[in-house]
VEXMARLO-967866 format. One line per field, with one value per residue (C-alpha): x, y, z. Coordinates in nm, 4 decimals. Layout:
BEGIN
u <- (X,...)
v <- (Y,...)
w <- (Z,...)
END
This chain:
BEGIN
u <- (5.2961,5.6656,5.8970,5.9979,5.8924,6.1500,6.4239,6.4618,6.4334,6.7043,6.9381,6.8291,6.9666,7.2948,7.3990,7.3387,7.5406,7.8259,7.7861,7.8528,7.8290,7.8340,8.0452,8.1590,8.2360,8.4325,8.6235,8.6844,8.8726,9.1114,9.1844,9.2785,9.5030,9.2910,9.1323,8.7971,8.6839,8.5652,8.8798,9.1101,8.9103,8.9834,9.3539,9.4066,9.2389,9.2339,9.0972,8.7060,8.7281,8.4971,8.1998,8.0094,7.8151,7.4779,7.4995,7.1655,7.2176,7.1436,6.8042,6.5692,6.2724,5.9185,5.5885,5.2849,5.2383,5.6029,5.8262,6.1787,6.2244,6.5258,6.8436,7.1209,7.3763,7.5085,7.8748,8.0858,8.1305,8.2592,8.2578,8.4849,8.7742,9.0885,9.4388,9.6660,9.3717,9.3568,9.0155,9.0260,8.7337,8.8023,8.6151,8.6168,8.4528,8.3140,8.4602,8.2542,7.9024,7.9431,8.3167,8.2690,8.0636,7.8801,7.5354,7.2872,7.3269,7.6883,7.7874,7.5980,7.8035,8.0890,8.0312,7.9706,8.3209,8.4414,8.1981,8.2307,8.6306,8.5023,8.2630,8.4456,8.8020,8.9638,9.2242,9.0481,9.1498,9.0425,9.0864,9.0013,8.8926,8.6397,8.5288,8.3181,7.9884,7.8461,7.6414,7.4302,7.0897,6.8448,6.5195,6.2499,6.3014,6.3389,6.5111,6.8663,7.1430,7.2447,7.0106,7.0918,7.1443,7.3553,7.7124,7.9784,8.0393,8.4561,8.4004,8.4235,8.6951,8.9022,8.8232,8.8596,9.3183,9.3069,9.1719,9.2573,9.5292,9.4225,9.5497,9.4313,9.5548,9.5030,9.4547,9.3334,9.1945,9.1067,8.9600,8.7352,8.6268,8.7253,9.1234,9.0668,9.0175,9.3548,9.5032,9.3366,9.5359,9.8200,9.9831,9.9011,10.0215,9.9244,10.0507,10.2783,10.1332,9.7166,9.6877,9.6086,9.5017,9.3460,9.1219,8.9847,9.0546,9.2169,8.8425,8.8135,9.1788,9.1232,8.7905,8.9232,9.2394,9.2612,9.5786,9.5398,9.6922,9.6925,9.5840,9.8878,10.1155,9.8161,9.8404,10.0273,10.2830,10.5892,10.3593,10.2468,10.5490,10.7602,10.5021,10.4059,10.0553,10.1278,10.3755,10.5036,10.4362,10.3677,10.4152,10.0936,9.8130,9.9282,10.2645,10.0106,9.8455,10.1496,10.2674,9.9200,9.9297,10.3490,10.2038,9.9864,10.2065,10.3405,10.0895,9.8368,9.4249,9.3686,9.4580,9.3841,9.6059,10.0044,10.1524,10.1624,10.5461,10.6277,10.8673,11.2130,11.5015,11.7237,12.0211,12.0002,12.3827,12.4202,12.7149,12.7541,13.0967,13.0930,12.9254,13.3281,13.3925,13.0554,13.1573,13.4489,13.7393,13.7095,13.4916,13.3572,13.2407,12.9410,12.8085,12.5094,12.2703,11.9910,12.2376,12.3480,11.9548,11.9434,12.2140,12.0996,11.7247,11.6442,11.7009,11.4375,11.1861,11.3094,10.9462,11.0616,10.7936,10.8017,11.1407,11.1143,11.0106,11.2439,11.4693,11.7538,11.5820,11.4690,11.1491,10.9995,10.9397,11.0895,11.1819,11.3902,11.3498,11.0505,10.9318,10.7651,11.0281,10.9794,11.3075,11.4077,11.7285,11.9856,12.1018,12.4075,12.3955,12.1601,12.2059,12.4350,12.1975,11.9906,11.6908,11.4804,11.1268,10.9773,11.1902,11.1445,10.7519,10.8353,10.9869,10.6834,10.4354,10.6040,10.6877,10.3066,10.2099,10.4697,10.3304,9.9470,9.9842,10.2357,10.5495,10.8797,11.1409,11.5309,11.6809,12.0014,12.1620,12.3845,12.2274,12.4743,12.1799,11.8746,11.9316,12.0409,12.0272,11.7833,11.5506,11.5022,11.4520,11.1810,11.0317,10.9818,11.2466,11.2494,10.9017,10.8737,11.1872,11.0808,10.7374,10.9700,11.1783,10.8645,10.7111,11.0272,11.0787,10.7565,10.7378,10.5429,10.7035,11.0370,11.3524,11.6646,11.8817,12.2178,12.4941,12.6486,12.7807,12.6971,12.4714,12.5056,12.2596,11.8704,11.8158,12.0002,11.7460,11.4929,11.6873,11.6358,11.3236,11.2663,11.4139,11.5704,11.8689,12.1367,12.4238,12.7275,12.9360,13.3314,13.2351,13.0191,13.0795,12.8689,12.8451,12.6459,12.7266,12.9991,13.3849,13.3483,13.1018,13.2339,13.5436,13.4395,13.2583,13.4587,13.7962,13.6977,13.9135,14.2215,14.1506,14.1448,14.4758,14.6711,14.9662,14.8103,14.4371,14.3545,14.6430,14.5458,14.1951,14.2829,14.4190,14.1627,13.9438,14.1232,14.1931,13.8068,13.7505,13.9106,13.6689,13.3844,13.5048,13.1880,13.4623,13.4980,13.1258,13.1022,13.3468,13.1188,12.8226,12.6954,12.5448,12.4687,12.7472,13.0062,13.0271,13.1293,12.9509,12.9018,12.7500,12.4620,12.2063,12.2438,12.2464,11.9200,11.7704,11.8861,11.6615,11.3892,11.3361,11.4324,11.1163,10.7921,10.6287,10.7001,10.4282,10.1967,10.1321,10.0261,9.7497,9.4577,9.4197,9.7098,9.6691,9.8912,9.9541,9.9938,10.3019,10.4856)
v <- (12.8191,12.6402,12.5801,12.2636,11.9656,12.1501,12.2293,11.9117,11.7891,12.0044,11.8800,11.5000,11.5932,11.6987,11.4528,11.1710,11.4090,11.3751,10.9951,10.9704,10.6833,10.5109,10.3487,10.0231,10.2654,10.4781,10.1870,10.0689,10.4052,10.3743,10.0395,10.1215,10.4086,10.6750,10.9629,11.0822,11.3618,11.5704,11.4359,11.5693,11.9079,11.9336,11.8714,12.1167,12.4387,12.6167,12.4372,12.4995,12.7219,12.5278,12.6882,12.3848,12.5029,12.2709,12.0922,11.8792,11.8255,11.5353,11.2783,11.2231,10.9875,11.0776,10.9225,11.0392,11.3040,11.4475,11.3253,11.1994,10.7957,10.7802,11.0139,11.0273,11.2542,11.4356,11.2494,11.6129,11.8546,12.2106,12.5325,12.8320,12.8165,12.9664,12.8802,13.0947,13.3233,13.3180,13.2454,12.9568,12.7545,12.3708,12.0228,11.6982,11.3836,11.2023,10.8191,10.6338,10.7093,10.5670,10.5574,10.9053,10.8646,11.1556,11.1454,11.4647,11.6230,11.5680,11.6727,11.9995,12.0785,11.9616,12.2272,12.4738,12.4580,12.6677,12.8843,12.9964,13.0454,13.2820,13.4695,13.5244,13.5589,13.2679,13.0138,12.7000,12.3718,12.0063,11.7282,11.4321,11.1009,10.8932,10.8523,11.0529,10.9745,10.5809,10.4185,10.2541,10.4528,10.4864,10.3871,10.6427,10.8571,11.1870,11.4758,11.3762,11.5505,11.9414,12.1875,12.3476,12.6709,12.5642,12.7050,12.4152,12.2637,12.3126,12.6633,12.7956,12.5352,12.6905,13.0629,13.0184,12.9754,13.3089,13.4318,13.2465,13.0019,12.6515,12.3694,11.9932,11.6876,11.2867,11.1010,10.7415,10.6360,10.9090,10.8750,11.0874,11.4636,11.4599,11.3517,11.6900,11.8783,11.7351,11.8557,12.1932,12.3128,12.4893,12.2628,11.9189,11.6529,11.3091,11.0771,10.8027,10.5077,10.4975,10.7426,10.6461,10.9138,10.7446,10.8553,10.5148,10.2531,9.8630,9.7194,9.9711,9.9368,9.6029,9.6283,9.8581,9.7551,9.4296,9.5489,9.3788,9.6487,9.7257,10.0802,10.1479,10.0717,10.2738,10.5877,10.5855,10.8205,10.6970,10.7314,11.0824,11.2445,11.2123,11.3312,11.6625,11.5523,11.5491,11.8627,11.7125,11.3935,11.3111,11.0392,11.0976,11.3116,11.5209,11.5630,11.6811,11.9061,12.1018,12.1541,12.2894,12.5472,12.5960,12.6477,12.8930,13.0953,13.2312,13.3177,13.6097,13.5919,13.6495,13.8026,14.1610,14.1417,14.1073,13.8784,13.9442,13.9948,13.8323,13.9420,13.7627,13.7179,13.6264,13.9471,14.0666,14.1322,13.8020,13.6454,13.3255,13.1957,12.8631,13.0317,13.1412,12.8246,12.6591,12.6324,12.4544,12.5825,12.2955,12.3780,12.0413,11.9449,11.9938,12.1372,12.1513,12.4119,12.3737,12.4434,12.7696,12.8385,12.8138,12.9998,13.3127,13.3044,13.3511,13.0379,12.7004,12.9377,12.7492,12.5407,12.3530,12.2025,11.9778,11.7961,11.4704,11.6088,11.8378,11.7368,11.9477,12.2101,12.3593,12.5488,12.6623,12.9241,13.0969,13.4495,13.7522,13.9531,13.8081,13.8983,13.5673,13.4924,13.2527,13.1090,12.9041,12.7475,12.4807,12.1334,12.0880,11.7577,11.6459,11.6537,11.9290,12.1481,12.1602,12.1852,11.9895,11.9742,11.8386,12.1237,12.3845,12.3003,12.2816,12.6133,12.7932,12.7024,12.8268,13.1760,13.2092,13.0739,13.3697,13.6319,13.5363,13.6051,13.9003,13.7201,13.8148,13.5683,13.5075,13.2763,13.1027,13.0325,12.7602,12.6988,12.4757,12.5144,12.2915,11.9220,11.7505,11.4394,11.1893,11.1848,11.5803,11.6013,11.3570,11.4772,11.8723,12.0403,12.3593,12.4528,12.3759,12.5565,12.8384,12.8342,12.9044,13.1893,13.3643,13.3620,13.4655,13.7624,13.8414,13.8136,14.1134,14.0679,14.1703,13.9262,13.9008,13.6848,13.5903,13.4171,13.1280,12.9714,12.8768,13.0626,12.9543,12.9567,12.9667,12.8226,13.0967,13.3771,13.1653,13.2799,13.6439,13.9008,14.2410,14.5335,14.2463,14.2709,14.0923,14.0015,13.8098,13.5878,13.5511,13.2014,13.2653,13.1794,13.3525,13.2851,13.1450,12.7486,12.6069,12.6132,12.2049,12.2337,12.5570,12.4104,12.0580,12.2745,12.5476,12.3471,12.0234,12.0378,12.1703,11.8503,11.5808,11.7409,11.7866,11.5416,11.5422,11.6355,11.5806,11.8622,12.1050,12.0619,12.1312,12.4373,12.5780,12.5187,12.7243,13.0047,13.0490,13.0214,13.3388,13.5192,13.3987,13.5548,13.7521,14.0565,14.1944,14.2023,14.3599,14.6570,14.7083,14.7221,14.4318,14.2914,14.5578,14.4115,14.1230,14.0415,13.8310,13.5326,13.5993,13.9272,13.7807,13.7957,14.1133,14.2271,14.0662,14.1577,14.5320,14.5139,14.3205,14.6809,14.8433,14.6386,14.7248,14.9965,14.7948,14.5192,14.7245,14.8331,14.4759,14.3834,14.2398,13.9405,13.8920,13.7541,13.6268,13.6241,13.2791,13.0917,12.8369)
w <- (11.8484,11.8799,11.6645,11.8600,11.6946,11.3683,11.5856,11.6852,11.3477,11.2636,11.5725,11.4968,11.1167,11.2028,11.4257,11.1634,10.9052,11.1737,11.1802,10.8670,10.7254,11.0475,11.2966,11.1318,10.7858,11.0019,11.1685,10.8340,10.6909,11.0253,10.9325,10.5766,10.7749,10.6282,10.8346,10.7667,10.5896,10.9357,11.0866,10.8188,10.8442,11.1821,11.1757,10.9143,11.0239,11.3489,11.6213,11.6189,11.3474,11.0676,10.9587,10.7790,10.5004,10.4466,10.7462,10.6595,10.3099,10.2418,10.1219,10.3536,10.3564,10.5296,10.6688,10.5470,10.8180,10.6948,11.0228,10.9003,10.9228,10.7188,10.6481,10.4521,10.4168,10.1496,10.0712,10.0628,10.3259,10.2977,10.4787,10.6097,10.8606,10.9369,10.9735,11.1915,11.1467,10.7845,10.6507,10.3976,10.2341,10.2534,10.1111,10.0971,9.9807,10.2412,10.1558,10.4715,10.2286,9.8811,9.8657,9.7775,9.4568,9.4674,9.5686,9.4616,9.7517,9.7864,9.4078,9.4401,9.7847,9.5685,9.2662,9.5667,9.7483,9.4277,9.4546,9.7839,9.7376,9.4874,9.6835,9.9506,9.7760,10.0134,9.9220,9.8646,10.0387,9.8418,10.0758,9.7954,9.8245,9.5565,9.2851,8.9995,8.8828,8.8502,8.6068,8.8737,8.8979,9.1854,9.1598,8.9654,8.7221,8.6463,8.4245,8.2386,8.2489,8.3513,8.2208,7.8876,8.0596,8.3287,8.3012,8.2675,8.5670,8.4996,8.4342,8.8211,8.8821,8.5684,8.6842,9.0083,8.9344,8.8304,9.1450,9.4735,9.5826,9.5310,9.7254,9.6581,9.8916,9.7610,10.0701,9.9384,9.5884,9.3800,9.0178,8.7703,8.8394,9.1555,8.9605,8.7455,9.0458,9.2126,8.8952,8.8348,9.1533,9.2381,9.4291,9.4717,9.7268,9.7253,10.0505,9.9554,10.0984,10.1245,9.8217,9.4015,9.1137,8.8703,8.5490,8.5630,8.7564,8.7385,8.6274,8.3106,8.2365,8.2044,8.0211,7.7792,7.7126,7.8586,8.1008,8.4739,8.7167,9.1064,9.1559,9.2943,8.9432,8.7800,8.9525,9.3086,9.4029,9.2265,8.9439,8.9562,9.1569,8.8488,8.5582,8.8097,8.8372,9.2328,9.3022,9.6624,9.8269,10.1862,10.4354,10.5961,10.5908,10.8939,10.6493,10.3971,10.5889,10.6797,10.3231,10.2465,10.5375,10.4309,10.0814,10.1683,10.4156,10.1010,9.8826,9.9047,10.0042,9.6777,9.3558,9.4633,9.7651,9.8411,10.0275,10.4057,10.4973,10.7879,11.0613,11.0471,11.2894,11.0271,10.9903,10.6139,10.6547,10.7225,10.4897,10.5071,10.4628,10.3215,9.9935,9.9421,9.8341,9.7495,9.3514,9.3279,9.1156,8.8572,8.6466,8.6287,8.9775,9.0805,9.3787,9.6057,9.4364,9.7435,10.0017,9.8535,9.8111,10.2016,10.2950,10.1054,10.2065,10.5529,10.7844,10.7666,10.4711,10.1962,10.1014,9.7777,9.5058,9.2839,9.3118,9.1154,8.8060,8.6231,8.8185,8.7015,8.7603,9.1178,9.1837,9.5242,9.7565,10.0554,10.1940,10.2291,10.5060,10.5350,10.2016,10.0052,9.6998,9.4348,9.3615,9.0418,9.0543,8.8121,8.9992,8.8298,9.0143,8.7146,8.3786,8.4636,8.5112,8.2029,8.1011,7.9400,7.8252,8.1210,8.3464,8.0990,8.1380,8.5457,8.5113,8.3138,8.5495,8.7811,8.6572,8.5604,8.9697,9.0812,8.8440,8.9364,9.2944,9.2856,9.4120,9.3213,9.1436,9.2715,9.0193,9.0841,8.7626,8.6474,8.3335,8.0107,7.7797,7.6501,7.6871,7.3172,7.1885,6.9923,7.3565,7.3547,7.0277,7.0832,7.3784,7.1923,7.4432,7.2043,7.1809,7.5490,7.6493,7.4064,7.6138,7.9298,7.8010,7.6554,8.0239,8.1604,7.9616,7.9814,8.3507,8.5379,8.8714,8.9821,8.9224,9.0761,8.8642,9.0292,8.7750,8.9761,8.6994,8.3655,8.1547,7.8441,7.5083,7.4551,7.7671,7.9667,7.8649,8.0999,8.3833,8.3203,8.2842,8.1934,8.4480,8.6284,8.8805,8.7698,8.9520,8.8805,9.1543,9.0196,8.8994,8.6413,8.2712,8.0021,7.6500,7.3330,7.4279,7.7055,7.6381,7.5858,7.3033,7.1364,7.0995,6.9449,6.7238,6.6448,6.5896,6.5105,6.1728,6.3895,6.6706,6.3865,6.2352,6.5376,6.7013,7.0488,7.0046,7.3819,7.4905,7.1935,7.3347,7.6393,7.5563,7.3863,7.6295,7.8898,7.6452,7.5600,7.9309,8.0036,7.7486,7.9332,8.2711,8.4104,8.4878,8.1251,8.1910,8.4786,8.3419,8.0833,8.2774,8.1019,8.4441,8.7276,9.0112,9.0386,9.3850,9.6467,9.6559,10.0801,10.0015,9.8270,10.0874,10.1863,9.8073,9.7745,10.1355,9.9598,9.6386,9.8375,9.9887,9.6454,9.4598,9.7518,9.5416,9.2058,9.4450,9.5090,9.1628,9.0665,9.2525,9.0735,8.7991,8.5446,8.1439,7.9746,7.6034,7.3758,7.4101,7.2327)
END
């Protein structure tokens, strides 16, 4: 007996789960300048590489001698692939059926996609768009609600950060769970034009709390690139696509493995010699923090993340000698470099993303302090700033901490961790607050009293200077080298080899303890 009459079934299945939700829902998505979900998986991973996991999951409807007269797909598709060979589990809502509302089939494909990440210990790719649930109910009826014994439905989406790298794109309107999921991620990106996160949308806003909005005010990217919701944001989904795979390139399998190293070109005695004269003498000009960042790491790996929020303070990744380097660094260019509760929170994440997947920390540091007045009171920069020091210090990967500048107060001991290599360029100023403040501080009696205030100012200024030299320091071994600010790269290329064994010992899941 043959198994015809079912294969065919089978073939007649998948083909209308690759129609989606048809031709004119498909032309629609291109019109709105959105790719489709199958479209999107195929630009991102290797070519032919997707393994579709339940490729007839869907509803179907039967005659009374069981052949299939209606079929419809389940709304989220997921499955294996590989990028540059890597194995990766991706998913996506499938907008052309139900906007993406999940139907039964699709939510349980939806729940899966975490699951399998797990299983398999593969990064795990979300490419969102839709909604959550809906109040409208099919016809019939049936149970309520998850069974009592079912575990949370968050609780493999939670778990699963501690275990694989998690990437999440928003490529058009995005709202409910499939929102938490952008933002349980490790890094998000969000495209700039065709792309809203929204807990609710305009029509509750306005239900609720009688607010009329576009859903681009609500929650589009000049919205959620400045609160970190969205780490980076992209002008177009192929844009967002290669951040993902640049994301990844950096990052480990999984929790029990290393980063791969890659080969590099890039001399590690190479000594750039602009970085001579990269700080000016003045000690207050600024300077360009993310072009001294590039010369030191090897050429074009410098993969920065989140850069409009925190702003005065620079996260992202790159490499040294082809080792994968988490690098924190001041913008002086912005509130002078310091930090405030939104950066200090910037900063913590960070540290905790690095020390997750095993990746070693270069910090640049130009740090004045915490950021005063009535705003930072307000906004709780101390306990947040306290919250970044306490993950610094307790930081289980290796640091390199290189003193460009400032490193002054509270804030400074951010910028360091235990058993880290510090180094000291000839520019760097170290002390309990910065000469401006001390001094209005410290002499404010002797500034009201004097003839010419501005000149005695200035004089006390350049005597306390002097004190803060990073030399004295250096002779008393206070910081492991002063150096030449050109011989950074290959002092760091150096301890990039010094630190290998320290990586290997760290494999596996990290906890941390409570924080402010």
């Amino acid at each position: 007996m043959s198994w015809e009459k079912e294969a065919e079934e089978i073939k007649r299945m998948r083909i209308a789960a690759r129609a989606q939700g048809g031709k004119e829902a498909i032309e629609a998505q291109h019109a709105k300048g959105r790719l489709t979900i199958r479209e999107r998986i195929n630009s991102l991973l290797d070519t032919d590489s997707f393994q579709e996991q339940g490729r007839i999951a869907g509803s179907a409807e039967r005659d009374e001698q069981g052949n299939i007269t209606d079929f419809s797909p389940a709304n989220y598709v997921t499955g294996l692939g590989t990028i540059k060979g890597r194995s990766v589990a991706v998913g996506g809502e499938d907008f052309t059926l139900k906007g993406g509302s999940p139907n039964a089939a699709g939510l349980r494909k939806s729940v899966f996609a975490e699951e399998l990440a797990s299983q398999y210990r593969v990064p795990l790719i979300r490419l969102l768009e839709g909604g959550g649930g809906s109040v409208a109910k099919g016809k019939g009826g049936g149970t309520v609600g998850s069974p009592a014994y079912e575990k949370p439905r968050f609780l493999s989406i939670a778990k699963l950060m501690g275990e694989v790298p998690v990437a999440s794109a928003a490529l058009g309107p995005v709202a409910g769970f499939p929102a938490a999921r952008f933002a349980a991620s490790h890094f998000s990106v969000m495209t700039r034009e065709t792309a809203q996160l929204l807990i609710a949308g305009p029509a509750l806003v306005d239900r609720a709390l009688n607010i009329k909005i576009t859903k681009e005010e609500l929650g589009g990217a000049n919205v959620h690139s400045r609160n970190a919701v969205a780490a980076n944001i992209a002008k177009d989904e192929l844009d967002a696509f290669a951040q993902i795979r640049a994301f990844l390139s950096y990052l480990p399998s999984n929790v029990w493995d290393l980063p791969a190293r890659a080969s590099s070109e890039d001399s590690t005695d190479r000594m750039e010699e602009e970085l001579l004269s990269i700080v000016p003498k003045s000690r207050r000009l600024p300077f360009n923090m993310r072009k001294l960042v590039q010369m030191v790491m090897d050429v074009d790996s410098f993969f920065e993340m989140g850069k409009n929020y925190g702003r005065s303070l620079i996260t992202g990744f790159a490499r040294l000698d082809g080792q994968s380097i988490g690098v924190i660094a001041n913008d002086c260019r912005i509130y002078a470099g310091a930090m405030g509760a939104d950066a200090a929170q910037k900063v913590r994440r960070f540290i905790e993303l690095c020390d997750t997947f095993h990746i070693p920390i270069v910090n640049f540091t130009d740090e004045p302090g915490f950021m005063i007045g009535p705003d930072s009171e307000k906004d709780g920069t101390i306990k947040f700033g306290t919250s970044a020091v306490a993950a610094a210090v307790m930081s289980v990967v290796p640091w390199a901490t290189v003193i460009v500048k400032k490193a002054f107060g509270v804030a400074a001991a951010a910028h360091f961790s235990e058993n880290g290599y510090v180094l000291a360029w000839p520019s760097a100023e170290m002390g309990p607050l910065p000469v401006e403040g001390g001094v209005a501080v410290a002499y404010r009696r002797q500034l009201a009293e004097a003839e010419e205030p501005e000149k005695l100012r200035a004089e006390l200024e350049e005597q306390l200077a002097a004190q803060q030299s990073p030399f004295p320091r250096a002779e008393s071994f206070s910081v492991h080298d002063i150096i030449d600010p050109r011989e950074t790269r290959p002092a760091l290329c150096q301890w990039v080899d010094w630190i290998q064994p320290q990586l290997k010992s760290l494999k596996g899941p990290v906890s941390f303890s409570f924080r402010p």
